[in-house]
N, C-alpha and C positions, 0 to 999 in steps of 0.2 A: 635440603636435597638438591641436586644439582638437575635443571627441569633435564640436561640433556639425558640422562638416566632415565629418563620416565618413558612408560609406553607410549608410543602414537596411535591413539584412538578413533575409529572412524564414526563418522559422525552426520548430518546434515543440517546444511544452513538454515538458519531462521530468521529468513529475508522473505522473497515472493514466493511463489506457487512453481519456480522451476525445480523446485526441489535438488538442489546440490549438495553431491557430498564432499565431503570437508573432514581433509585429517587432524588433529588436536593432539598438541602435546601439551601438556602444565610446564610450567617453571619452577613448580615448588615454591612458589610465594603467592600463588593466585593469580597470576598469568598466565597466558596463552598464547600459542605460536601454531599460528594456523597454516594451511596451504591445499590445494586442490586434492580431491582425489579423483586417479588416473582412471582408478578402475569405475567409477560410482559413472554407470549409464546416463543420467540425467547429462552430466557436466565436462566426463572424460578427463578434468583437473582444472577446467577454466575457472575463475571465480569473476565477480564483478570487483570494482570499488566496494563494493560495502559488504564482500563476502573476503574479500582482502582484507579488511580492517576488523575483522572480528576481534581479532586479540583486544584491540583499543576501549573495547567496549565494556569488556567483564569484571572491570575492577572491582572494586568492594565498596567506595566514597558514594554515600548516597544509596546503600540500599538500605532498605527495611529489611531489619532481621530478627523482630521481638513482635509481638501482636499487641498495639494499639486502642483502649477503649478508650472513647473521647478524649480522642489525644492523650492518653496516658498510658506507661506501658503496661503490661498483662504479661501474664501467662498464659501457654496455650489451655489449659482444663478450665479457665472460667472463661476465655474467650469465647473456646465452642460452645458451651455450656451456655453462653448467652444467644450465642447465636441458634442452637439448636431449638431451646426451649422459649425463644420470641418466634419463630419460624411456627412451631407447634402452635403456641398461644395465638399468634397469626389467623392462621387455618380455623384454627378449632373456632374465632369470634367472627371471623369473617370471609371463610372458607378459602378451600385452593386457589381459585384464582385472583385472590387478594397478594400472592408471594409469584415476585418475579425473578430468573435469573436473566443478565446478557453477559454471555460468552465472546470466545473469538477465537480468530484461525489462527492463535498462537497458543494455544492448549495442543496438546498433544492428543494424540486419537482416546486413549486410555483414559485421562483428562476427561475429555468430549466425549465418552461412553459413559462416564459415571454421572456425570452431570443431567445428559440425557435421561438417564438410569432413574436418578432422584424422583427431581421434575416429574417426569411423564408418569411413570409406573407405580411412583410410591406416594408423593404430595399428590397427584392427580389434578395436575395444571400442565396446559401447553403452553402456558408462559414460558419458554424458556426460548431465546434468538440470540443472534451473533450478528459480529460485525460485518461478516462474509454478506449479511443482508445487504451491506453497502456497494457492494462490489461484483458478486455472482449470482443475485439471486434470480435477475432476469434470465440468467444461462439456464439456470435451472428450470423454471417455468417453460421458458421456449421448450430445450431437451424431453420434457417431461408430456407437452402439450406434440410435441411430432411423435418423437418415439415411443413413449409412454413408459418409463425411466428417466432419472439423470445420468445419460452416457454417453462418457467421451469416446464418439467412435474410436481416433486413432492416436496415433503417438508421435512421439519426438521424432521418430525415424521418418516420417512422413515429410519433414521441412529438408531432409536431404533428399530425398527423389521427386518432389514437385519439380515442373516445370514451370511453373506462375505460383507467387507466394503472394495475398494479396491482405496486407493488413488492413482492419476497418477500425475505426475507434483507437488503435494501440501505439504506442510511444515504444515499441520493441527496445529499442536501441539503448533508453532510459532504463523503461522500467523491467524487462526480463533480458536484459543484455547479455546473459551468454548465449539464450536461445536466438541472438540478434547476430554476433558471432558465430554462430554454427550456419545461420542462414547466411551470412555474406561466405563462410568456408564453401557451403554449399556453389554459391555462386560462383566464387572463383574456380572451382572444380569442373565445373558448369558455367561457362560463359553466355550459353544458351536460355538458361533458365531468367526468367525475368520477376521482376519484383512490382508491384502498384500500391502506392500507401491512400490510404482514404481518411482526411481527418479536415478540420476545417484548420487547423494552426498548422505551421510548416514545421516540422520536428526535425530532431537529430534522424529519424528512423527515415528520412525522405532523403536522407544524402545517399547520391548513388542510384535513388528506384528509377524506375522508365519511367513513371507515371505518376504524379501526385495526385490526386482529384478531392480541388478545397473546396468540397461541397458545404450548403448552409448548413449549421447547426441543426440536426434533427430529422433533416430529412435521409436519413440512412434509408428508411423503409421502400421511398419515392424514387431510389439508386435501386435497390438489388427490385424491385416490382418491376422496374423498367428492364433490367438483364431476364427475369423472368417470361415475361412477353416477347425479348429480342427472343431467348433460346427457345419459344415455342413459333418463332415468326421464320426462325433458320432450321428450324426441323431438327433441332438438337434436342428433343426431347426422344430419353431411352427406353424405347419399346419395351425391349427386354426388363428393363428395373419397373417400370409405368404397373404391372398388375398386383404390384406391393405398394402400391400408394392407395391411398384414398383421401379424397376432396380434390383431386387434379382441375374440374373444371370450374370450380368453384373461385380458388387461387389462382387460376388463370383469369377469369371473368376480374377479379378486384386487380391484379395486377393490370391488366389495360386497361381499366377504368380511372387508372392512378396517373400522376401528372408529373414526370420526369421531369420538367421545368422547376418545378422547387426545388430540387436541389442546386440552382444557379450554375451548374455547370454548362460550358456550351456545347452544341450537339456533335462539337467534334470530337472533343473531349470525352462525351460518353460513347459516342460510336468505336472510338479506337481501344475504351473498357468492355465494351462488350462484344467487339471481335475477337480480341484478345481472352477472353476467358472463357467465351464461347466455343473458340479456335483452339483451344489446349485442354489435352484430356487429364494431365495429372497437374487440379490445383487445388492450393489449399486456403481457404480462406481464415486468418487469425483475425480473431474478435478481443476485445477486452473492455475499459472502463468505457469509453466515447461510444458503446454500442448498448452497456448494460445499464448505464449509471441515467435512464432517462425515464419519464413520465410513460413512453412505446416504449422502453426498455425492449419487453417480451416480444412484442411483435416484430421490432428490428432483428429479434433474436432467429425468429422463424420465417423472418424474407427472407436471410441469408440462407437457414436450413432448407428451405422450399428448392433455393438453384441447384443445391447440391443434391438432394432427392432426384428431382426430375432428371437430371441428366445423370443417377447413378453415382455419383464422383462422391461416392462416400463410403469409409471402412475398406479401400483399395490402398495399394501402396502408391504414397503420392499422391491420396487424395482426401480432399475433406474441409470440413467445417472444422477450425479449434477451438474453443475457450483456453486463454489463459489466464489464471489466477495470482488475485496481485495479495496471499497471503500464504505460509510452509504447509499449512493445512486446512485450508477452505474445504478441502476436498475429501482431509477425514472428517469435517465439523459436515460436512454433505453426506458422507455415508452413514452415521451414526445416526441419524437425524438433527443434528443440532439447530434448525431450523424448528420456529413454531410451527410450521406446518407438515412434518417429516415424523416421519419414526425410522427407526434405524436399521440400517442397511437398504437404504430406497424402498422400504415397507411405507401405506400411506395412512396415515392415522387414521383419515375418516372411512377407511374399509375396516369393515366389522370382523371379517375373518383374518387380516392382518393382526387388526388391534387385537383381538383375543390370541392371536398365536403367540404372538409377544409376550400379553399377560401371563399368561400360561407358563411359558420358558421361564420371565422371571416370578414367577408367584405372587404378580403383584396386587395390592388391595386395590386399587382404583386408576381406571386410565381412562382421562379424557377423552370425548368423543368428537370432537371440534378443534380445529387451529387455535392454536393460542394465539397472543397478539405480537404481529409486526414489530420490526426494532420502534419504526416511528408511533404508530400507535400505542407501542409498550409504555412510552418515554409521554404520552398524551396520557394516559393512562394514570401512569407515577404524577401526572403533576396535577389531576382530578381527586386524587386522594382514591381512587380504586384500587392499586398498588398500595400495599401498608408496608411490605419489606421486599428489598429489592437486594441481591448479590451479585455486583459487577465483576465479571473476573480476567483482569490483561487484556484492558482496551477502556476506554476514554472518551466517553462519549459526550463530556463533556463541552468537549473540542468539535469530534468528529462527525455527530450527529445533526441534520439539521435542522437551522433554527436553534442553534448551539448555544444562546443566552437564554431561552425559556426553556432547552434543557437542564441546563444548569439549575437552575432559579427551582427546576420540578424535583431534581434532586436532593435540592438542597433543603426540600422542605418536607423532604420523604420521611415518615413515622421510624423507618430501622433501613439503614445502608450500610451492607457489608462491600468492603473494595478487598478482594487477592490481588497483590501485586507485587514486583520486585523493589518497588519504591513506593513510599507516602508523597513525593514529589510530585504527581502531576495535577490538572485541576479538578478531575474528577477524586484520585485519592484524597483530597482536601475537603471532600465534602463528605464522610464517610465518619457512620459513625463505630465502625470494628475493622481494622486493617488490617488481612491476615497476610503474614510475609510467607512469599511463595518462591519456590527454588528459581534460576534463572535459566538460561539457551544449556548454558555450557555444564550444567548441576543437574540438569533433568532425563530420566529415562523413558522410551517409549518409540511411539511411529509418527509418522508422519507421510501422509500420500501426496504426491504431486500432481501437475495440472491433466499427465499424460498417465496415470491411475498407477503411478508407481509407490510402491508401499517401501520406506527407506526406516531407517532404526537410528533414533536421536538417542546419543549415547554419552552420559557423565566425564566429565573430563576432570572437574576442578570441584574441590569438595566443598556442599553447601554453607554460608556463615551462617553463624549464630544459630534462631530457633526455626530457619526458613524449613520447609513442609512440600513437598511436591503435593500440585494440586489435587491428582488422585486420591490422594489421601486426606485431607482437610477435608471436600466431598464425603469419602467415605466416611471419617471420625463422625460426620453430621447427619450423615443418615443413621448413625447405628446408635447414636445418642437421644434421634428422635423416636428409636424403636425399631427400625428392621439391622439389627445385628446381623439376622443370617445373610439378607440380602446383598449387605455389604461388608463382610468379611473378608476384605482383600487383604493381601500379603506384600502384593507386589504388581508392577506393571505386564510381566510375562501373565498372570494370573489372568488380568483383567483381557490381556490382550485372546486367551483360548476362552473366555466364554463371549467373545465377540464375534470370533470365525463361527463357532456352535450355532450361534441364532444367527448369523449370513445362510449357513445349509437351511434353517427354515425360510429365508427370503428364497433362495435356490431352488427349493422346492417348490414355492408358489412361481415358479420362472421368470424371478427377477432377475437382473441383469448382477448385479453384487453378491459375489456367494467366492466367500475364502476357508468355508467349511474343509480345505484340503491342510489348513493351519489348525486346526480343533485344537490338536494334542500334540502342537508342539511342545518340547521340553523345555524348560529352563533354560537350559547350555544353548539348546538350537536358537531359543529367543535371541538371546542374549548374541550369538554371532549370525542371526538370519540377515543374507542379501539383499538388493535394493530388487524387489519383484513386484509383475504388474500383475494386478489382478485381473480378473478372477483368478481364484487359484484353487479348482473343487475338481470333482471324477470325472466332468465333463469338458471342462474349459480352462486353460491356464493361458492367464497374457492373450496378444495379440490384438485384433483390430475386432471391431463390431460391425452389423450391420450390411456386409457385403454380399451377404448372403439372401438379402430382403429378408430377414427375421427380424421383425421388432417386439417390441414387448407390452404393444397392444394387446387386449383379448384375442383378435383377429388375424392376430402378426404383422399388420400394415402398418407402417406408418403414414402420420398423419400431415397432411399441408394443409396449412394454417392460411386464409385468406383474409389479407390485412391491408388496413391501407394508411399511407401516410398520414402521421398528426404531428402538427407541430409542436412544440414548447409549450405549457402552460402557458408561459409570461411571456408578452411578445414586449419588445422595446416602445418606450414611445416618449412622449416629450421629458415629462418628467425625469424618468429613468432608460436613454436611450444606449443603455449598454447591452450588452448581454458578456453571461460572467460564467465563462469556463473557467476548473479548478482541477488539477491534477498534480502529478508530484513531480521531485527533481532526483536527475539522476545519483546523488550520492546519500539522500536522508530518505528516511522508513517512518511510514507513519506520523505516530507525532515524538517525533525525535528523541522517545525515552533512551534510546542503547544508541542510535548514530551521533545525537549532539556530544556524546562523550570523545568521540575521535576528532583529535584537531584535525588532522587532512581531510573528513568528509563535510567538515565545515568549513575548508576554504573554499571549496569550490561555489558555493553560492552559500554566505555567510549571512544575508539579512535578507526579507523578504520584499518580495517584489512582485509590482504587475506590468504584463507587459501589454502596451498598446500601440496602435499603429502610428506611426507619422503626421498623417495629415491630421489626427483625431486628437495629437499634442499641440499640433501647432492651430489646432482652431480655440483649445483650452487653455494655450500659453503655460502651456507644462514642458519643462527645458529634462534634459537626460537628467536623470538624480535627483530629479526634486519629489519630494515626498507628495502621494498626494492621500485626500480622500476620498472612498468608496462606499457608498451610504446608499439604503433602500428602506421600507418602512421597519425591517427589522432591524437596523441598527448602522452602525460604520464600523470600516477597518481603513485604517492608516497604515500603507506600505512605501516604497522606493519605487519611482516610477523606471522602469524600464525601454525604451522607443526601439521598434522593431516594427520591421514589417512581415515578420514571421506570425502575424495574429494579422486577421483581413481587418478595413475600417469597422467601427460602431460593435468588435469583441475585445474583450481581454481575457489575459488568462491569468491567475493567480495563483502560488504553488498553497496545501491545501497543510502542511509541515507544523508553522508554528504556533505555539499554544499560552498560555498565563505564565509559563514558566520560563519561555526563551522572546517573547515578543507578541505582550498582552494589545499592543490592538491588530493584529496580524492575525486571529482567529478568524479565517473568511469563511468559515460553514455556520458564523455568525448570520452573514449575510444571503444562505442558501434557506429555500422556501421551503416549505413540507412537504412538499408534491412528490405524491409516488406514483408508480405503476400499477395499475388496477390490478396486474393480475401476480405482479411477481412482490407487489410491496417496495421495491426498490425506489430509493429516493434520486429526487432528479438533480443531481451534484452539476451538471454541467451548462444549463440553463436558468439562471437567477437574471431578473435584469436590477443594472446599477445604475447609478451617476457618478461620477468624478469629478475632483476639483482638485485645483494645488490646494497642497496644504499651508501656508501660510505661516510657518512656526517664527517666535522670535528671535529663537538662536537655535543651531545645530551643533553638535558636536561627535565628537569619537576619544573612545575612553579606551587604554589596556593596563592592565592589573596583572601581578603576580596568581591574583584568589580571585573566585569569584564574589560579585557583584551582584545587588539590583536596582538599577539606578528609581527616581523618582522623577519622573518628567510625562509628558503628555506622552512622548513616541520613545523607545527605548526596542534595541533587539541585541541580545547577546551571543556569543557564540566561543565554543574554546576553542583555545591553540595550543601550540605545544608551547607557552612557554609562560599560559594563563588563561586570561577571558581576554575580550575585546567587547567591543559594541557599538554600537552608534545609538545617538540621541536627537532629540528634537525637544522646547518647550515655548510653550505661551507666552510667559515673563522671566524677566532675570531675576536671578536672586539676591538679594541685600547686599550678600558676599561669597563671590567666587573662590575665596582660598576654603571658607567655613562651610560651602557647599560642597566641594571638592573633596575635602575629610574627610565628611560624613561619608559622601557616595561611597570612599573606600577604605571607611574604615580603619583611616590613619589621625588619628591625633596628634602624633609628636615627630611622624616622622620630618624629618629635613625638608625644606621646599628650595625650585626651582623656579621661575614667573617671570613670563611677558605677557603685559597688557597694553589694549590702543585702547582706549575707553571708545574713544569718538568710531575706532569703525567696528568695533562690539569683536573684538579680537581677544583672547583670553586661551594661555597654556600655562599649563602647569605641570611640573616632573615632580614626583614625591622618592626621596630613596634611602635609603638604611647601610652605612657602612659599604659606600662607594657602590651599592646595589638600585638601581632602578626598581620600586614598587611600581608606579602607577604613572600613567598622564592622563592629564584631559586635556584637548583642543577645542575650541568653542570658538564660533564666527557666524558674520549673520547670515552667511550664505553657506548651503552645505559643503562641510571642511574641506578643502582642498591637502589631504597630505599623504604621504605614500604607504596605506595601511598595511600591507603586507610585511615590507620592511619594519614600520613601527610594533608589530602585532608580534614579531622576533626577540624583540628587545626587553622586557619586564626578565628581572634575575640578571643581569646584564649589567658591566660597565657603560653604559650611555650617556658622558657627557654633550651629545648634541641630538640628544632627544629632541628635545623642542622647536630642531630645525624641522622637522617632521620630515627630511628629505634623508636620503642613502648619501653617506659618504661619498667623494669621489671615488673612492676605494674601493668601494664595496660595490656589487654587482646588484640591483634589483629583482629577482627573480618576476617580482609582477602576480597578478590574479592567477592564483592555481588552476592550469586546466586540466593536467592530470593527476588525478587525486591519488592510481596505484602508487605513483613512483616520485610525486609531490613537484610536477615541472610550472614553473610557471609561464606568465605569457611573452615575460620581457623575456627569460630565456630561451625560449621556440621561436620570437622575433630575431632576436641574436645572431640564433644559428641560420636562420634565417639567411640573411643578411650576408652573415662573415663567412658563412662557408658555404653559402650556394645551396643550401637543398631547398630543392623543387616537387618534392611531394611527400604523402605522409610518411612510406615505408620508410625513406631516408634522415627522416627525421627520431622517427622512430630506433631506427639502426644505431643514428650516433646519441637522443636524450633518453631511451627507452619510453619517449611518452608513445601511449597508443600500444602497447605491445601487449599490455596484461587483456582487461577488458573490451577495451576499443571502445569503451561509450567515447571518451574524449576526440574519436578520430575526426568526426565531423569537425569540432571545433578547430581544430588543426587545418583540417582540408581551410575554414573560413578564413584563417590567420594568413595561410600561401594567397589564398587569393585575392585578399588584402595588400598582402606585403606584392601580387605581381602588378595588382594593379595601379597601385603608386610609385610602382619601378615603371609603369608603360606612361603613366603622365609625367613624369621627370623627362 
């Protein structure tokens, strides 16, 4: 069938927590042709890089489509069957909370209610957490500890009427980039309005702000205590809002008792943050990773809360505290409960008349009266042998968790591991001993809520292969095989979705803040075309802002200020290990790169990993730009690409957090992250580990591209596709016997044709393999990291290339250079170019004649860097 014939389906991304919707049409061969939607509130038709490249992703090569027992394939009726009746046998010899699920905010809400469902109501364990623990669990705590709910006072429409938009912790520009684009549209709308980024590394999100403030690592708390004292020392504190608070002088008393000097900032610096936000009525402060992801997680959560209580500026248009969420549905895995410590719809497990209302609604035999265990704790737990069966489903904790090699190591020696995923390929599905294949983004139906409580409808576009199962259903087949049939009698996603709104109206009733009981009974048809809408959505309340009103969801209606005071880091640097080790993501990859390593273009942009460190902290290490080094602490090492920038302050690095066993096994840096959570949110502290560095020292380096993929055998290896194969780079200890017979192997070619220059004496070795005037493969290998033009050679596999092995472009031939924009695939030499030969002098113009910067605009800053480069080597000429 011809794709253009097919419907265009609307849909939402499943990327972060901005929830965008996304039109989808098939091709009729398993493809996919995506583009914004105009109308989807969230996004208005903006996508990022990596909501642009969704087509690239969905192919078929490398999924699991058949269920797996030790590594053999199945049928689904003896799969479940084992997994149901080990599950039973489990429980029955060593009761409920011997069976663990970890979930993730890549389930669907339906998904994430059944699973819930299971778990809590019917096995009668709180075992069951998510990955969202890595990411928002602090928001939640904080939220829950002021207000007494998790709720997000206000919405997207808030970043268009501020006057001060004030990120804390968040790489906007990176990691939620259209909402980074709305806020620079805002601005230019608005030249008035002003922007302050707070982060200790210098980001994309800093191009353009008034205000950077590279405060130390950690001391967020020690920043917003000190705005607290300013705004009670200028009398900006709101009379009128002040008799819906409680603990005002409590939180006042710790906030001046706290020491503004830790955060290294100077007091100019803070003076002109805290007249500035003290001086402006409508601001909004954005929170994310660098606020939630620490040991204070919660506490930094509710200094921020506490400035916007006091002075009022929350649940107003234009005003407020955000969370935003770096997964498509953290936010339904939040209202369901999918946290161990949650029951669903922001009901709290350990209240008795919650938990019995629950029980009740669903009939259920037995419901936990205790938090289950923390992801970190879970994963401590599984490696004690207290865990006897664990069901991971779409996330990898392998990787992501930390302390990421004695998770592994607990996994792997787990009595019964069930993995749901779209692939057996990653390193967690490799240690699994039932792989059940689950539908993928573009195959699945249901919801999905975003950061700003919007409820959007993920809707099937491409029909699922082979025996894959939406996870709804595997869930449900495994409850009704352990014995509650009626309970989980589901039919369908619309089903699951009306007995969800049903028991929000009992949260509703108890005057929780989540209640979509106005959805009970929706139909089928309406399911199936229901609007992207924010909740609440009941007889009382539909959409809108919260909190404006001083109603909170205290017993009392106050809300609460939280009196906190700065703490450092667990781990402070010192001689041994005098790093400290930020880890966060890059703008074009998601997670650990199961669906983004699939699209060449989101691999050019940063194709191997890297850390990046300051200048004077290379030159005191004698680490030169490129050279590899090591990162090592008592938990292990990671070998990356040194980076040198002065975008990270002296004695930090930051390391992106991406690759995994599968694209660049010693680049797993959550390896090297410690166990340390937050007392009260659980959340692990991702951003504060401390390291050492050194160069890495390798014998020979090299760069390898392929037709097929590869995996090479060397000490350092990282892969990544293009459009015209793999590529990669290498590094190892020793040479091999023989270059042509090492070369083979690595790809896999035995007969093909060879090509070869060798210097023996300066460790120089290339080789082109090819088949009927077709280039297969090269390797380049030298004792110093390869010098030769990847981008151009990365082009070339399937190709007549007889002068591969100059590793240089043609005269002929134009180099495009390091892709910086991934929409539209421009590189650097070409943005230099134009540059150059036709005079443009800033982004828009660049943008006019390459289209770079026009989709997204993550790439603009880089762009802004390249002019200012290219002026300032025009002004020293």
């Amino acid at each position: 069938m011809d794709g253009s014939s097919l419907p265009e389906i609307r849909s939402t991304c499943p990327y972060c927590g901005v929830g965008c919707g996304v039109l989808l049409r098939g091709d009729g061969h398993g493809g996919l042709t995506v583009r914004g939607d105009t109308d989807h509130p969230a996004n208005k038709g903006r996508l990022c890089s990596k909501g642009s490249a969704l087509g690239e992703t969905v192919g078929r090569a490398g999924r699991l489509t058949t269920p797996l027992v030790n590594g053999a394939p199945s049928d689904w009726n003896s799969a479940l069957d084992l997994v149901a009746s080990t599950l039973t046998r489990t429980i029955a010899e060593h009761g409920p909370d011997s069976v663990a699920f970890y979930v993730s905010g890549q389930l669907l809400t339906e998904d994430y209610y059944v699973a819930n469902k299971l778990m809590k109501g019917f096995i009668g364990s709180a075992n069951i957490d998510t990955n969202s623990r890595l990411c928002m669990a602090s928001t939640v705590a904080g939220h829950k500890r002021a207000f007494g709910t998790d709720t997000v006072p206000g919405t997207y429409e808030d970043l268009d009427e501020a006057d001060l938009v004030v990120l804390v912790g968040s790489n906007l520009a990176w990691c939620h980039p259209v909402l980074h684009q709305r806020l620079l549209a805002a601005r230019k709308a608005r030249p008035q309005m002003k922007l302050v980024v707070i982060d200790p590394r210098r980001t994309a999100s800093c191009d353009g702000a008034d205000l950077h403030l590279a405060l130390k690592p950690g001391s967020d708390v020690a920043l917003f205590n000190g705005l607290l004292a300013q705004i009670a020392a200028q009398g900006a504190i709101d009379g009128d809002f002040a008799p819906h608070l409680d603990g005002l002088e409590a939180a006042l008393a710790s906030a001046r008792a706290d020491d503004t000097a830790q955060t290294g900032l100077d007091p100019a610096s803070l003076g002109a943050f805290f007249d500035l936000w003290i001086g402006t009525k409508k601001v909004v402060t954005v929170f994310s990773q660098g606020v939630n992801q620490s040991s204070s997680g919660t506490d930094k959560v509710n200094a921020i809360l506490n400035c916007h209580l006091v002075t009022g500026r929350i649940g107003k248009p234009g005003c407020g505290p955000f969370s935003v969420t770096g997964q498509p549905n953290a936010m339904g895995g939040r209202e369901v409960g999918g946290l161990a410590n949650m029951l669903a719809c922001h009901l709290d497990l350990e209240n008795p008349a919650h938990r019995d209302a629950v029980k009740q609604f669903w009939s259920a035999p037995a419901m936990p009266e205790q938090a289950g265990l923390k992801a970190v704790d879970l994963f401590r737990a599984v490696a004690q042998k207290r865990i006897k069966a664990l069901w991971i489903i779409h996330t990898n904790p392998a990787v992501t968790l930390p302390d990421a090699s004695a998770v592994r190591t607990a996994i792997e020696g787990c009595d019964f591991v069930v993995v749901s995923d779209v692939t057996g390929a990653t390193d967690t599905a490799r240690l699994a001993d039932v792989l059940l294949p689950a539908t993928a983004w573009a195959e699945k139906s249901g919801t999905v809520t975003n950061s700003d409580r919007t409820i959007s409808r993920q809707r099937a576009a491409l029909a699922p292969p082979g025996a894959t199962r939406p996870d709804w259903d595997t869930l449900a087949e495994v409850g009704r095989r352990m014995g509650w049939a009626g309970a989980f009698d589901y039919r369908s996603p619309a089903q699951i979705f009306r007995e969800y709104a049903a028991l929000s109206g009992i949260a509703g009733a108890f005057g929780r803040d989540f209640d979509i009981s106005g959805l009970s009974e929706i139909s089928d048809t309406d399911y199936e075309g229901m609007p992207p809408q924010r909740w609440p959505v009941s007889a009382t309340k539909t959409g809108g802002r919260f909190f404006a009103d001083g109603q909170f969801f205290h017993a009392d209606k106050k809300a609460r200020l939280i009196a906190v005071r700065n703490s450092a880091p667990k781990h402070a640097p010192d001689a041994e290990r005098p790093f400290l080790l930020n880890t966060g993501r890059l703008r074009d990859q998601w997670h650990t790169m199961t669906r983004t390593a699939l699209s060449p273009r989101l691999s050019a942009h940063r194709p191997e990993p890297f850390a990046e460190l300051h200048p004077a902290d290379a030159a005191a290490l004698g680490i030169g730009q490129s050279d590899l080094v090591a990162l090592s602490n008592e938990l292990g090492q990671v070998i990356v690409r040194a980076q040198i920038t002065d975008a990270v302050a002296q004695g930090q690095i930051f390391v992106p957090m991406h690759w995994t066993g599968e694209t660049a096994p010693t680049a797993r840096i959550d390896t090297l992250v410690r166990a340390v959570t937050d007392p009260v949110s659980g959340q692990p502290e991702s951003k504060a580990s401390t390291v050492s560095i050194s160069r890495f020292a390798a014998r020979w380096y090299g760069f390898a591209i392929s037709t097929d993929g590869f995996r090479p055998k060397a000490e350092y290896w990282a892969v990544a596709k293009t459009a015209s194969g793999t590529r990669a780079e290498l590094a190892g200890m020793s040479d091999p016997a023989d270059w042509e017979s090492w070369a083979r192997d690595l790809f896999g070619l035995p007969h093909a044709s060879l090509q070869s220059v060798s210097d023996e004496t300066r460790g120089l070795h290339r080789l082109a393999f090819e088949q009927d005037g077709r280039l297969l493969a090269a390797l380049f290998i030298s004792r110093e990291p390869v010098a030769v033009m990847r981008d151009y050679l990365s082009s070339l596999p399937g190709t007549d290339a007889p002068e591969a092995l100059s590793g240089r472009t043609p005269p002929n031939r134009p180099d495009p250079g390091p892709i910086i924009c991934s929409c539209f695939g421009v590189g650097m030499n070409t943005i230099l170019a134009a540059i150059e030969t036709d005079g443009l002098s800033d982004v828009d113009a660049i943008g006019a004649a390459l289209k770079a910067g026009t989709n997204c605009g993550s790439c603009r800053p880089e762009i802004a860097a390249l002019l200012a480069r290219a002026s300032a080597r025009e002004a020293a000429e």
